[in-house]
C-alpha positions in Angstrom: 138.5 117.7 100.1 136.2 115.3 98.5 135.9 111.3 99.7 138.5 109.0 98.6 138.2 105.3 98.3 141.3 103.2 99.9 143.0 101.0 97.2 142.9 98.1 98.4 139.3 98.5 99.9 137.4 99.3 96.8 139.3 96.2 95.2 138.0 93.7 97.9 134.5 95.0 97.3 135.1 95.4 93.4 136.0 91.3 94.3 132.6 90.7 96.5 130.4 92.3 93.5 132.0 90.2 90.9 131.1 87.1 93.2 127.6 88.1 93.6 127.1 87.4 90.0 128.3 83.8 90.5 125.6 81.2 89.6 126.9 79.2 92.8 124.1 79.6 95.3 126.9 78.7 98.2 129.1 81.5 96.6 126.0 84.1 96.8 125.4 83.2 100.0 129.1 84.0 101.7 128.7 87.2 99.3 125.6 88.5 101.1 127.2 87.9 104.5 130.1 89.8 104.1 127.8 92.3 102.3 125.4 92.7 105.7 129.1 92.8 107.5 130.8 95.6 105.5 127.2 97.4 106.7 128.3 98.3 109.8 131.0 101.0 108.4 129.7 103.9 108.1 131.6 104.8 104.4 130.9 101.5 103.0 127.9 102.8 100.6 130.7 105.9 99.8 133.2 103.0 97.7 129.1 101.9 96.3 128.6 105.3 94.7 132.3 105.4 94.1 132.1 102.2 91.9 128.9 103.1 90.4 129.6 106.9 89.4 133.6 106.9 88.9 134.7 103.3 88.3 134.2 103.7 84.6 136.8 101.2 83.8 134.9 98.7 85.5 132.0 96.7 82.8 128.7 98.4 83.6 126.7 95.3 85.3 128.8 95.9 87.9 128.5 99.1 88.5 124.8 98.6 87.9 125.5 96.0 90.7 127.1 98.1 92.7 124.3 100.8 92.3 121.0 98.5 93.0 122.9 97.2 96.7 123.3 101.2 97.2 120.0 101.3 96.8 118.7 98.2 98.9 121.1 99.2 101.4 118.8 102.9 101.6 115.7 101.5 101.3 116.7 99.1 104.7 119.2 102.0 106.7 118.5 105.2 105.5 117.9 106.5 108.7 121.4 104.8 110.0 123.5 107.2 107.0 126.1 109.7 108.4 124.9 113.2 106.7 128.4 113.5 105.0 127.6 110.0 103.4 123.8 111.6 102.4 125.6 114.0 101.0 128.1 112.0 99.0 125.7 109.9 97.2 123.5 112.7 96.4 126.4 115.1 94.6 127.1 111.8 93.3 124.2 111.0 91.3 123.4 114.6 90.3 126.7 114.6 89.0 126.8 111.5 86.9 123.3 111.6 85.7 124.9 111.9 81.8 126.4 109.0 82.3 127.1 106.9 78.6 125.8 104.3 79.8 122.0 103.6 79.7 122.2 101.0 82.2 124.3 102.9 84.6 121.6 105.9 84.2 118.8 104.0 84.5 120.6 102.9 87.8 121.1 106.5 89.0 117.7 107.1 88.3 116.6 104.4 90.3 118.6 105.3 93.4 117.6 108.9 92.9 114.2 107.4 93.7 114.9 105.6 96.4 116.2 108.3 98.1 113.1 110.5 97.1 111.1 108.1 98.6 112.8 108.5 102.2 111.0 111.9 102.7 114.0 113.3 100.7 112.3 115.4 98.1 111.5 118.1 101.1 115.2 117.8 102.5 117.0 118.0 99.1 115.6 121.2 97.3 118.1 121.2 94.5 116.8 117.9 93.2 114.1 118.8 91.1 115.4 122.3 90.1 118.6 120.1 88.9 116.9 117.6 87.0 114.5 120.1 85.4 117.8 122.5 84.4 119.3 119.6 82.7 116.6 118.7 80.6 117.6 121.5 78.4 121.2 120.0 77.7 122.4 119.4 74.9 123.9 116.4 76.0 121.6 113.7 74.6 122.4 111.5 77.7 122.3 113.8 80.2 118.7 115.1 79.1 117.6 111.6 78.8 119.2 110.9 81.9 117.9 113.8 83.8 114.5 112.7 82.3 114.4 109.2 83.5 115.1 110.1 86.6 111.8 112.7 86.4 110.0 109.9 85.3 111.1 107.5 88.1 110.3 110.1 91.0 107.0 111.5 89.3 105.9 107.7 88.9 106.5 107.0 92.5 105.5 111.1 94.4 102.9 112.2 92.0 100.9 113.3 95.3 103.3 115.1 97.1 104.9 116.5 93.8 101.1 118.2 93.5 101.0 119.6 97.3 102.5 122.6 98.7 105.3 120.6 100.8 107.2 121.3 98.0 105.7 124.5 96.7 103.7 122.8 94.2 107.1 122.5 91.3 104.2 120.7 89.1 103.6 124.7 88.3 107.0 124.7 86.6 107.3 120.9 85.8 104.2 120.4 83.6 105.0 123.1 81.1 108.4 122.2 81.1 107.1 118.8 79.9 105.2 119.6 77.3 107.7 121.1 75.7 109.6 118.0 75.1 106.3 116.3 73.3 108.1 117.2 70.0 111.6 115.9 70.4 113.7 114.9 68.1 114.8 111.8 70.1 111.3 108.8 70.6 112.8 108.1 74.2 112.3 111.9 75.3 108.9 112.0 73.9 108.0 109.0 75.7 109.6 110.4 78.7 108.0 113.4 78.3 104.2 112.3 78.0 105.0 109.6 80.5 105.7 112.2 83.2 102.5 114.3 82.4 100.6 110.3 82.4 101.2 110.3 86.2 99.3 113.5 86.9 95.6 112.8 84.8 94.1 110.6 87.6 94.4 112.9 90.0 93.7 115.8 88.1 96.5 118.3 88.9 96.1 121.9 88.7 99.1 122.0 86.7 98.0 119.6 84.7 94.4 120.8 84.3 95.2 124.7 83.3 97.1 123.2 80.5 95.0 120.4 79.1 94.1 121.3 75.8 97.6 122.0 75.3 98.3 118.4 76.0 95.7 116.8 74.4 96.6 119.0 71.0 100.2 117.6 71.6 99.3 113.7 72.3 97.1 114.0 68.5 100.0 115.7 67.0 101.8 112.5 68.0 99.1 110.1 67.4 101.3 108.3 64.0 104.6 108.6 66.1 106.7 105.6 64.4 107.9 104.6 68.0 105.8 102.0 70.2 106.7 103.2 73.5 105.2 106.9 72.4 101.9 105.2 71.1 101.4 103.2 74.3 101.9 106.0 76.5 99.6 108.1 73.8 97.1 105.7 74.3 97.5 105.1 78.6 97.1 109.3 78.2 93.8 109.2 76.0 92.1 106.5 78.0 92.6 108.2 82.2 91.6 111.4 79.9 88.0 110.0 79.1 87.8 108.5 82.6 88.4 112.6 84.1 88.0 115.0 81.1 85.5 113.5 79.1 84.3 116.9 78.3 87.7 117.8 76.3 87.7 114.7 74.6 84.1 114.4 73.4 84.5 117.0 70.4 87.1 114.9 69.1 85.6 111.3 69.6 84.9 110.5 66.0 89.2 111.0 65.7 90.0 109.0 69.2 87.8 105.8 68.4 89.3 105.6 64.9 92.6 105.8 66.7 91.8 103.6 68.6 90.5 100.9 66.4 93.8 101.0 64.4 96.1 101.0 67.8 94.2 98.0 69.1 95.6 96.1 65.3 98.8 97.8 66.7 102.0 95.1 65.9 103.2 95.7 68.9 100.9 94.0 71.6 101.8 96.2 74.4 100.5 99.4 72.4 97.5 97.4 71.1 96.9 96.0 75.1 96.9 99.8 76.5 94.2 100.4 73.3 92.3 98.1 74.0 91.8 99.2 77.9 90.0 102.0 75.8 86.5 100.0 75.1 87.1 98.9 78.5 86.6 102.8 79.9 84.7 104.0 77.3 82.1 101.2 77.9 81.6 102.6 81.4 81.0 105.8 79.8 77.2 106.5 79.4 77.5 107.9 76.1 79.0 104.8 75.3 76.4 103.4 72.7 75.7 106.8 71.0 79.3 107.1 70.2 80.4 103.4 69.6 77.4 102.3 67.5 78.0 103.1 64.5 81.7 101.3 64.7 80.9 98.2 66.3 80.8 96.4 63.1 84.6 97.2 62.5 85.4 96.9 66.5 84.0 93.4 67.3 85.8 91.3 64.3 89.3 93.3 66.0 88.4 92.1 69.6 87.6 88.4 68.6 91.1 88.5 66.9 92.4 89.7 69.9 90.9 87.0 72.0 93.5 84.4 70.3 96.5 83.0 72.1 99.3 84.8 70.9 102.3 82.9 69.8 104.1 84.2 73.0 101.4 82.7 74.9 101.9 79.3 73.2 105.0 79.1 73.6 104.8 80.2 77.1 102.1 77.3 77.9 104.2 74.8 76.5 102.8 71.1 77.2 99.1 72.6 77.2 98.6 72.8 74.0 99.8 69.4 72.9 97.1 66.3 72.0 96.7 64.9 75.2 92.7 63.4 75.5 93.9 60.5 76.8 95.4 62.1 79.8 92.8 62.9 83.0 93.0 66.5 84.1 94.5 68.2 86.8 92.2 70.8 88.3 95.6 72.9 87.2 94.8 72.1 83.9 91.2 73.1 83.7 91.4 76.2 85.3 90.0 78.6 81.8 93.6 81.2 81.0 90.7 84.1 81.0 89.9 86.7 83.7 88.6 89.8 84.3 90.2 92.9 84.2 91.4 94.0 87.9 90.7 97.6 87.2 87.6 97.6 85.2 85.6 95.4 87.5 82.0 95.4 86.5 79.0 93.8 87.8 75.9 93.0 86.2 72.5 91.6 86.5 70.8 89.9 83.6 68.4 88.0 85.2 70.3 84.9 84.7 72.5 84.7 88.2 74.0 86.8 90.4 75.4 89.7 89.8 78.8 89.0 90.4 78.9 85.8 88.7 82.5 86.2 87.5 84.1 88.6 89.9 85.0 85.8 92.7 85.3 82.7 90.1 89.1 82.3 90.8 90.2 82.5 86.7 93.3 83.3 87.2 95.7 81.0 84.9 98.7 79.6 85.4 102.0 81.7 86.5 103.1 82.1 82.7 99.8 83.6 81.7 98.8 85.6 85.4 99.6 89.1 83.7 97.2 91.0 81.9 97.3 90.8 78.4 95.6 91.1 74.9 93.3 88.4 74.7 92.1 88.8 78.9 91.6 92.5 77.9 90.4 91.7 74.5 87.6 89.4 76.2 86.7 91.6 78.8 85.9 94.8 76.3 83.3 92.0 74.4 82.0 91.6 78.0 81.1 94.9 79.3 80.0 95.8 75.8 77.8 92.9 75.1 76.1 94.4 78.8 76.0 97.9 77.2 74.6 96.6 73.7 72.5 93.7 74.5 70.9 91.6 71.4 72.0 94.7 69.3 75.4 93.1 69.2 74.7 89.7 68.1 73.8 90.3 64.1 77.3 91.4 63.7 78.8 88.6 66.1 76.7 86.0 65.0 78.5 85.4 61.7 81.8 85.4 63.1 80.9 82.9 66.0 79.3 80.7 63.3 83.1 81.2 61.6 85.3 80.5 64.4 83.1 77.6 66.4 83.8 75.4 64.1 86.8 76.3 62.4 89.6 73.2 61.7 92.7 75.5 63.7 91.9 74.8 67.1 93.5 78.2 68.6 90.6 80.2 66.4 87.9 77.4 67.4 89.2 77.8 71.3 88.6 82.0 71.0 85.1 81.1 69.3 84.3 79.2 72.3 85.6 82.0 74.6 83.8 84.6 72.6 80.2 82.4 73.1 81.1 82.5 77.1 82.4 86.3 76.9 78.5 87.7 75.8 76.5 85.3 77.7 76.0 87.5 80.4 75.3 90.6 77.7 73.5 88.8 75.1 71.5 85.8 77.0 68.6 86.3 76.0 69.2 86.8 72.0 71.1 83.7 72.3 68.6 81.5 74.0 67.2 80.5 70.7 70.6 79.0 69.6 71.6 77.0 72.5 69.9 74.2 71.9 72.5 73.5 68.8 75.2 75.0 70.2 74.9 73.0 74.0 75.6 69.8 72.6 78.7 71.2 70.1 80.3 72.4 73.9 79.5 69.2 75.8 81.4 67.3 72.6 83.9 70.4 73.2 84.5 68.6 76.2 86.2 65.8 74.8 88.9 67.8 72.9 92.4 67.1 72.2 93.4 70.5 73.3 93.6 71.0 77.0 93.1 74.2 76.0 89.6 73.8 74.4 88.6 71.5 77.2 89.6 74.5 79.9 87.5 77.4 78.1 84.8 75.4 77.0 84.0 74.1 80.8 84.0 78.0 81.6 82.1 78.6 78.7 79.5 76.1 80.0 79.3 77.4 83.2 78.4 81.1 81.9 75.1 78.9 80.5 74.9 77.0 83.7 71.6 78.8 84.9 69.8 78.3 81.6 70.7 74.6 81.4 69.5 73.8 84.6 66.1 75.1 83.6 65.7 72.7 80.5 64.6 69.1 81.4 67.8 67.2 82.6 67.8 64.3 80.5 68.0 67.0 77.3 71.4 68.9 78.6 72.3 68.1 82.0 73.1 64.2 81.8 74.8 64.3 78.6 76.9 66.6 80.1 77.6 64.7 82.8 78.4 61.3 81.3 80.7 62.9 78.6 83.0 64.7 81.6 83.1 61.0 82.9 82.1 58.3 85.8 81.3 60.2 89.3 80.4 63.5 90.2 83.4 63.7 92.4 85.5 63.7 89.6 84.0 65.6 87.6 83.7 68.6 90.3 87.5 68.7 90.8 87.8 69.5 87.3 85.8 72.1 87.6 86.5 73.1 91.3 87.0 76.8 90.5 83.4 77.4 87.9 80.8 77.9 91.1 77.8 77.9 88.7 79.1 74.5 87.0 79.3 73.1 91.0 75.7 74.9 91.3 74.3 73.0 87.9 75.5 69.8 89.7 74.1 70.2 92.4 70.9 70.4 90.7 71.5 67.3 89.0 71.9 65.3 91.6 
């Protein structure tokens, strides 16, 4: 006979999960401590499954509740769960993965997951062969579901899921994704290519006998009207030309016009994962005998992505208000611009050292620290202003002349990170214009943005090497009596720019 909860036991817990979502820190506190108590019976995380699977008159962030301490409470005892309470759970999930709720799905999924990751997926051989069988309901929510929860565990066991612990199911499970490219439904489709996505990097078999097959799907999808299906289009396309350049290369004329509309995308996370693309493809060396020929269209698009985004305004609050009068904070200062984590590239242009932005310290405040479309954005111009050189600068030359000194400070504060994104690329074809332009930064200095002043004191330090080669009195002291009275200060509000410290310490 199957588990039963006791009455008047699932209502005390039912009672300790509505507490939990109390506001009352004191209240949260006495919840979690009769939580880690109720731990030490063994059928305890039975009334959890109970509440999240069965308790359907219950609302559903409780049960979700109920679900995510299940699943704190495997991640930290596993090992400590009776078999019969293993065994629960799992019956459990695999039989409420249909569930009406997307929350309470998405919450099965999860826990599915979690147990996966305990070294499950080689002691419960039914899983996958469940999931996969019930993608082919026709129970919307049970195939999305059952899909979700494929998603989850390929996200998290893509190695083992591509070994022979388990028989290698990738055999079964790619094909069986493909299939479900052309769904009627946008969250399969985005499912579906989502759980292929996990496999590129490490270039699965499975994956590999069938990659024209998936590459002919993702550009039959290519003007999907959903945003999740573009972004995980273009996340696809972009680890493609990092390990199958070959398949993609007679189609590159198609993926870089692709490209440069996805990268305008309305939606910023599809246009972010488009504009990784220049990122990769710059690392590619047939990068300028491909891209040429559309760098005239491509650089006005990344300069427009180098803007703050509303979000990011709003997000930065109090920085973007007049505040000259005000000393900076070293906080303040610190430019919100850094390079990407995973396309890391280091350079030598004569100028400085190689990695003279790699250990710099950018990173901006906590609002900003993700990677978005204007770090991205400014870190494509980078690595391509190394791959083009001067060849760049007659098509960015205009627009810098634009957005310098235009009267909207947020366009005049991306002109000024645009000047600091090439310098590294493009120093020596802008050597002849720094003489005009070294002054217009120093007076940048002096902004009523904080956020001019923070980007334009990086900015200056991307120069620093060429300014401390002109005769001091011509750059070097201006500078230093516009930032204000004493080195000291002056050096904390630029503490994290080394090569602004280094053009100090030559003026001293």
């Amino acid at each position: 006979m199957a588990w039963q909860p006791d009455r008047s036991g699932l209502q005390q817990i039912i009672q300790l999960l509505k507490e939990s979502q109390s506001p009352d820190t004191a209240t949260q506190r006495a919840v979690q401590e009769k939580l880690e108590e109720l731990n030490k019976y063994p059928d305890f995380n039975n009334y959890l499954i109970f509440v999240l699977t069965k308790l359907t008159t219950e609302d559903e962030p409780t049960r979700s509740l109920s679900g995510l301490i299940l699943k704190n409470n495997v991640r930290a005892h596993f090992s400590k769960f009776p078999q019969e309470v293993i065994d629960f759970i799992k019956t459990e999930c695999l039989g409420s993965i249909g569930d009406p709720s997307p929350l309470i799905r998405a919450t099965i999924g999860i826990l599915i997951t979690t147990i996966a990751n305990k070294g499950e997926l080689t002691h419960w051989p039914q899983l996958l062969p469940h999931l996969c069988q019930r993608l082919d309901s026709e129970d919307y929510n049970v195939c999305e579901g059952a899909f979700g929860a494929l998603q989850k565990i390929c996200e998290d066991s893509a190695e083992i899921l591509d070994s022979d612990a388990l028989d290698r199911p990738l055999n079964i499970m790619i094909p069986k994704f493909l299939q479900f490219f052309k769904h009627s439904s946008p969250k399969i489709r985005a499912h579906a290519i989502s759980c292929v996505n996990q496999f590129i990097i490490g270039r699965a078999q499975a994956l590999m006998v069938h990659i024209d097959q998936f590459i002919e799907n993702l550009f039959h999808l290519a003007n999907d009207d959903d945003a999740e299906v573009r972004k995980n289009i273009c996340r696809a396309l972009v680890m493609l030309l990092e390990v199958r350049m070959d398949r993609l290369l007679p189609h590159m004329h198609s993926i870089i016009e692709y490209m440069l509309l996805r990268t305008q995308d309305p939606d910023e996370t599809v246009a972010l994962e488009a504009c990784e693309f220049w990122l990769s493809l710059a690392e590619q060396p047939i990068c300028k005998e491909v891209l040429s020929s559309y760098m005239e269209r491509l650089v006005p698009i990344l300069v427009r992505g180098m803007r703050y985004s509303e979000i990011d305004i709003i997000l930065l609050k109090g920085d973007v208000e007049e505040d000259e009068m005000i000393p900076d904070r070293e906080e303040d200062i610190r430019p919100r611009f850094h390079r990407s984590k995973t396309h890391h590239i280091k350079h030598d242009d004569g100028y400085g050292d190689d990695d003279d932005m790699s250990d710099d310290g950018l990173d901006d405040d906590d609002a900003l620290s993700d990677w978005n479309l204007r770090k991205c954005s400014a870190a494509a111009l980078d690595v391509l202003a190394n791959v083009f050189r001067e060849d760049l600068l007659p098509t960015l030359l205009p627009i810098l002349k634009e957005t310098l000194f235009h009267q909207d400070w947020e366009i005049k504060e991306s002109g000024i990170l645009v000047l600091g994104a090439i310098a590294e690329g493009c120093m020596t074809g802008m050597v002849p214009h720094l003489p005009e332009l070294l002054p217009y930064l120093i007076g940048c200095l002096s902004d009523r943005k904080a956020l001019v002043r923070s980007i334009t004191c990086w900015t200056l330090s991307r120069y620093a090497h060429w300014v401390v080669q002109q005769p001091h009195e011509q750059y070097l002291k201006p500078l230093m009596t516009e930032v204000g009275p004493g080195l000291v200060c002056f050096d904390h509000r630029i503490a994290s720019l080394r090569d602004m410290r280094l053009l100090l310490s030559h003026g001293r």
